[in-house]
N, C-alpha and C positions, 0 to 999 in steps of 0.2 A: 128399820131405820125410819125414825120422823121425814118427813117433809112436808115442803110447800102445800102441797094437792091437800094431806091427811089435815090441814088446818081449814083451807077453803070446803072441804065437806062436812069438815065437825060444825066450824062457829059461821059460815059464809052464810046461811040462811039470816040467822040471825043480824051479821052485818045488813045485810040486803034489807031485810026488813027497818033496820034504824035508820036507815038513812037512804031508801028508794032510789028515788028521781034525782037524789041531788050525786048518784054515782056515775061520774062517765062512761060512755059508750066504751074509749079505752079501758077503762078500768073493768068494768063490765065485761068485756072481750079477753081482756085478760086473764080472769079467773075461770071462763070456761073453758079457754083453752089447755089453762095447766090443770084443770081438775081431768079433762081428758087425755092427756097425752099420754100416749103409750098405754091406749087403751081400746077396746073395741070396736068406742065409737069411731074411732079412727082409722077402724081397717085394720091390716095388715096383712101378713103373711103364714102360712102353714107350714112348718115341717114334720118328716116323718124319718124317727129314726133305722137305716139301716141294718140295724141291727136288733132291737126289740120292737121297733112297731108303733113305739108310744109316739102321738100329735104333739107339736109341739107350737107355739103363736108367738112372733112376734108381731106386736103392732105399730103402729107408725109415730112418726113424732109431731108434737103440732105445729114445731118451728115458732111460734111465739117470741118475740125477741125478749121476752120478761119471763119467759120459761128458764127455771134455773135446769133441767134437763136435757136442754137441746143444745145446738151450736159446736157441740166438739167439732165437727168437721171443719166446719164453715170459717172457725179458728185459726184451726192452723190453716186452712187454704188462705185467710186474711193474712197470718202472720208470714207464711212463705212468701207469696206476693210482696208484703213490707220491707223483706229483706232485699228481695231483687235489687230493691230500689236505694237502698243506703250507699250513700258515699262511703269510700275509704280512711273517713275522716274521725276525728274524736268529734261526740255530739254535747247535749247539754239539756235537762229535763227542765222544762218551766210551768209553773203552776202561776193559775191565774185566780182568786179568789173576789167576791163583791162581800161590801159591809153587811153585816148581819142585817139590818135594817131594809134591805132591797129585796131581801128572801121571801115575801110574802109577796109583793109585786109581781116579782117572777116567778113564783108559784101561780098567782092569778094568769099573768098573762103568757103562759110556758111558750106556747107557739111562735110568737113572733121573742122573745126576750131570750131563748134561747140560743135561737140565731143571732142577733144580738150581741150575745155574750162571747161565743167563738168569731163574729167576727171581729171585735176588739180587740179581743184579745192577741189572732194572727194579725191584725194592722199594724197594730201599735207595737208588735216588735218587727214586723219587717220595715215599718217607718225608721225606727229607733235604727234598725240593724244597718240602714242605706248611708245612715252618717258616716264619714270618712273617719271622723276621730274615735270610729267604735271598731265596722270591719267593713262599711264604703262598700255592701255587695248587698244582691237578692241575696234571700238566706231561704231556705225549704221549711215550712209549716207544718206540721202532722198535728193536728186538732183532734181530743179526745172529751166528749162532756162527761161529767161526773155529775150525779147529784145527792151520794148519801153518804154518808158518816159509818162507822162500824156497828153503831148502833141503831141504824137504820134512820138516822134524823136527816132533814130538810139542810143537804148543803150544796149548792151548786157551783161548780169550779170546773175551771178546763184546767187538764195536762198536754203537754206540747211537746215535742221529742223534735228538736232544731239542727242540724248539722253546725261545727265551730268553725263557720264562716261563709263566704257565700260570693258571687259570680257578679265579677264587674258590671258597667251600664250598657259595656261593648259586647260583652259576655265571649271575651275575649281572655280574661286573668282572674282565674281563683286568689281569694285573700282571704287567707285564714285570720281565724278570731287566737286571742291570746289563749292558752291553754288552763288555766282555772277563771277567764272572767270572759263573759261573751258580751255583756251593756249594762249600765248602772241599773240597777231594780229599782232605787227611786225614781227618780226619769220615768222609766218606762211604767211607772207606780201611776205619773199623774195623765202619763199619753193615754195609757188603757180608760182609764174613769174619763177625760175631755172625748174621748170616741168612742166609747159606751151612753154617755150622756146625750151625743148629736144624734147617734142612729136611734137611740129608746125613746127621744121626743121625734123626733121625724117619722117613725113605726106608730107610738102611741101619742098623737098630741095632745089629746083628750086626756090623756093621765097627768094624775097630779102625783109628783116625785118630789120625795123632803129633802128640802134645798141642803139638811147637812151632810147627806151620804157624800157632796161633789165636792165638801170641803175638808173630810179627812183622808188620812193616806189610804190607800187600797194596797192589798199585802198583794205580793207579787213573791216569787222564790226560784232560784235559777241553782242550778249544779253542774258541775259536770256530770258524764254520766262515766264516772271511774271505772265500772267494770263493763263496759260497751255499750253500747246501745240496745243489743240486741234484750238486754236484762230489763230495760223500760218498755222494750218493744212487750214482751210478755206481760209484763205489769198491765199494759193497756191494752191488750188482747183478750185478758181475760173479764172485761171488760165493756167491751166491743158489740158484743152479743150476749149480754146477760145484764140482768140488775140485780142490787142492791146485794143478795144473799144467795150462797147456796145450799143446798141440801144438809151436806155435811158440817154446816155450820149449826144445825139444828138439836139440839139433842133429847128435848122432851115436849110432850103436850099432854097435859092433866089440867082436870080441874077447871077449866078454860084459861089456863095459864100455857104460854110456851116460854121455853129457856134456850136459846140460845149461844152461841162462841163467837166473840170476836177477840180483837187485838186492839188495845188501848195506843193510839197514835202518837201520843209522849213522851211513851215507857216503852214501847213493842210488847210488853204483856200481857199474854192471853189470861183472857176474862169471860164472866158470864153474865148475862143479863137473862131478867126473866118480866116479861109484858103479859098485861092481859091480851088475850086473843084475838079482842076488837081494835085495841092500839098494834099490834104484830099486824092484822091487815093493812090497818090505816097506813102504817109507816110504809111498808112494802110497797101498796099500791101509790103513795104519793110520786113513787120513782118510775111509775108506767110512763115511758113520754106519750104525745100524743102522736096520732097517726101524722103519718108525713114528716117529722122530725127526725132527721138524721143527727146524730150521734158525733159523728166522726165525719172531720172536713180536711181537705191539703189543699196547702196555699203555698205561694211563691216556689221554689224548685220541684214542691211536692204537689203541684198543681197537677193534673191531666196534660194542661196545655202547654208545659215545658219536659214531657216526655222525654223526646228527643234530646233539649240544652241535658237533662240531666244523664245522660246513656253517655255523652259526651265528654260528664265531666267524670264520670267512672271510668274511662279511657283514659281519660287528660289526668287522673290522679291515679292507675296506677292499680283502678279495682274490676271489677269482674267486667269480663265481654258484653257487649251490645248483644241488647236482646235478638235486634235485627243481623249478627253477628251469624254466615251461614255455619262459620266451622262449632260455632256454639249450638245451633239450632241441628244440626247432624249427630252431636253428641249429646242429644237430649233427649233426639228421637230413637238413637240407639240403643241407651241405656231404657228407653221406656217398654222395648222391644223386649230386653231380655226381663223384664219385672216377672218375678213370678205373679201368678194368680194367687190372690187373696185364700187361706186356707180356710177349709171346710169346717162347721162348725161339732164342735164332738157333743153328742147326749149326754146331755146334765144327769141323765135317771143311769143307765148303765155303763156310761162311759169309755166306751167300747165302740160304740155305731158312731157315725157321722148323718147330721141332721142334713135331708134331702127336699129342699121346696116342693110341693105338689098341687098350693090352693094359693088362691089369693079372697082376702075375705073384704068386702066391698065397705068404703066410708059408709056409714050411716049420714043421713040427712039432721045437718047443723040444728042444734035443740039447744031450747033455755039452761038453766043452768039446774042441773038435776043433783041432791043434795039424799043420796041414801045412807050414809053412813059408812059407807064401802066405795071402792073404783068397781066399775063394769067387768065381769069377764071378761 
């Protein structure tokens, strides 16, 4: 099966060579890591079957957050955690998009515009949410960035997963939001672009911004989330620790061409596109964020720092026990008690033995990006 890695060792030479020094140090980091993962250079482990004797390797992951191979875990320990935290409420999925016109800006300046961009976008609806004639409450934030398209193009937008409604000034009385409409999306169409505007001059003064992006409408898109939350929650988990493409999206590489699967966003049908091999990296890697750039932020209920109000309002409406809850926390440790152990793994070759660790095989020392044709034993 194609992947990632099998493109960056065919054509990556040649990327590297077109275009040197003008590759970021992210981007750069990035294809070494996925040309190595789950590979020697990496380490790993030994096993020995019990039964016929045959060595077996697994090696390690490189955890890259733009590795389409890594992060299962990391996933669902994200997504269980996000659950904890949901109110017993009906929610509401909000997309935050900028005019096509601002797309290169904020390609140039990703690191500050990105932040930027999720905080707009959480303000301007927990501003909007605070009105009395809307739901007069905090409302809880859960900020997701996005930046590609199915076809791997330059699109930068946040997803927002809001609880439908949100916690007096006294934070004393829950007010629920009406049940198909949480705030007008024009309104909050022109608060988003007026505090995207303040914060991206006050970040970059020195940049010059074309006075007409601030005077059309900026699309905004609100829903309920009809089949619970938990349905967006996965949407944006799978997400969370990956970019743009996975593996299984891939389905050829010839010729210096690759062809890949996506799904057409206006129709939902699956289609095929096929790139030259220098365009397939360029696209991918434009989705590398930069170091230090997180992803995913919570604000207002789903802040860190209203912990607690929120544990509170999962009592007060009705939903699961405080974390801090002892008869909860005895039933957790209980059930962690009887978990069985993880089962052994069975030999691929005779199928009969179970594979026994006996070696650990040591990282190799961090190297350029080495282009044989093949992955490492």
């Amino acid at each position: 099966m194609p992947e990632v890695a099998d493109i960056f060792r065919l054509y990556g030479p040649a990327y590297l060579e077109r275009f040197g020094k003008k590759i970021l140090p992210s981007h750069r980091r990035a294809m070494e890591d996925i040309l190595h993962c789950r590979t020697s250079v990496l380490g790993g482990q030994v096993y020995v079957c019990d039964k016929c004797g045959r060595e077996h390797y697994s090696y390690h992951s490189c955890r890259n957050r733009s590795c389409p191979k890594c992060h299962t875990d990391q996933t669902e320990t994200w997504l269980a955690e996000r659950r904890k935290e949901l109110l017993p409420v009906g929610y509401f999925h909000v997309i935050f998009t900028i005019p096509t016109e601002l797309r290169p800006l904020v390609r140039r300046y990703q690191k500050d515009l990105y932040g930027v961009l999720l905080t707009a976008a959480a303000r301007s609806l927990i501003q909007l949410a605070a009105d009395p004639h809307y739901i007069g409450g905090l409302v809880g934030v859960l900020a997701v960035l996005h930046t590609w398209t199915g076809t791997l193009d330059y699109h930068p937008h946040v997803h927002i997963l809001v609880p439908a409604g949100g916690v007096s000034a006294d934070r004393t009385e829950w007010r629920a939001a009406r049940e198909e409409y949480l705030v007008p999306v024009k309104a909050l169409s022109k608060i988003f672009c007026g505090i995207f505007r303040d914060l991206a001059k006050e970040k970059l003064p020195a940049v010059v911004f074309p006075d007409t992006v601030w005077k059309k409408p900026w699309v905004v898109f609100a829903k309920p989330t009809i089949q619970g939350p938990d349905k967006v929650l996965e949407y944006l988990g799978r997400y969370v620790y990956r970019v743009a493409i996975t593996n299984r999206r891939i389905l050829d590489i010839e010729n210096g061409k690759v062809t890949f699967r996506y799904k057409e966003s206006k129709t939902g049908q699956a289609k095929t596109m096929t790139l030259d091999a220098m365009e397939f990296i360029r696209r991918f890697l434009q989705h590398v964020l930069p170091q230090g750039t997180h992803k995913v932020r919570y604000y207002g209920l789903w802040s860190p720092t209203n912990r607690k109000l929120r544990q509170r309002l999962q009592l007060l409406l009705g939903g699961l026990p405080s974390r801090d809850d002892p008869a909860r926390e005895k039933k957790t440790t209980a059930s962690m008690a009887m978990e069985p152990s993880p089962p052994a793994r069975r030999c691929p070759e005779c199928g009969r033995g179970l594979l026994i660790p006996t070696a650990r095989r040591p990282r190799q020392p961090r190297r350029t990006l080495e282009f044989r044709g093949r992955a490492p034993p």
